[in-house]
N, C-alpha and C positions, 0 to 999 in steps of 0.2 A: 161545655162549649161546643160540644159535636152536635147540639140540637140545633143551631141556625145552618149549617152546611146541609142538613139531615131533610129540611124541610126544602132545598131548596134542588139536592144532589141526589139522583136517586143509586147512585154504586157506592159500593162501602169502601173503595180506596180514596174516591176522591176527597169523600168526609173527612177522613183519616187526615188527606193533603189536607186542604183549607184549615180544620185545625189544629193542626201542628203551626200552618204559617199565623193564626191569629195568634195562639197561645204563648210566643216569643216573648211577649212581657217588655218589649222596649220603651214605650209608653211610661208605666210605672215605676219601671226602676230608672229612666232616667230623669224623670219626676224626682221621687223619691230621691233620689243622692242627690238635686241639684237642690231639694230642699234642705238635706242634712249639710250642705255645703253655707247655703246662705244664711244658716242659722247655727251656724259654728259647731255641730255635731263633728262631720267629718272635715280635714283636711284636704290641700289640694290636691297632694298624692293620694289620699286616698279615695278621693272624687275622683280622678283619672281613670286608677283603678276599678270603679265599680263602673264606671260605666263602659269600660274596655271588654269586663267582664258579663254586661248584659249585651252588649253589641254581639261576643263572643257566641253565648249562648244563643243569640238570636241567630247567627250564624247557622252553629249546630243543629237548630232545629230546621231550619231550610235546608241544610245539606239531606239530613235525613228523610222530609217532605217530598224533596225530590226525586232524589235514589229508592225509595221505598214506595212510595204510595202517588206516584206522580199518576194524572186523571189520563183515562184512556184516548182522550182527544188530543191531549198533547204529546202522547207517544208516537200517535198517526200519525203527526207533523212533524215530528223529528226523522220519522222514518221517509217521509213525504220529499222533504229539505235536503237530506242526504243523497240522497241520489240522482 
């Protein structure tokens, strides 16, 4: 997944950001369980739950994309904004 950031980003944190925010998986897992839902795999609690749980992670991974590996351009501007 780091090779479309890669070809587009030339610093290796930004890479790093972008894929972290693509690889979040929200997409497919809330696919996923709304499929296991409508076809009686899983129940409603537990369709709740899985998709609390992909939101969750998706979460995770943005806190971390930010705090870690946030692109130098938008450091600027935070430092820019502050003051």
């Amino acid at each position: 997944m780091a090779e479309t950031p890669r070809r587009f980003r030339q610093e290796g944190k930004e890479r790093w950001y972008y894929t972290l925010l693509m690889s979040t998986g929200l997409t497919f897992g809330t696919i996923s369980a709304l499929y296991g839902l409508s076809h009686g795999i899983v129940s409603r609690e537990q369709y709740s739950f899985l998709v609390a749980t992909v939101i969750a992670s998706a979460v995770v991974h943005t806190l971390i994309a930010s705090f870690a590996f946030l692109p130098f351009l938008y450091q600027v501007h935070r430092r820019i904004s502050a003051k």
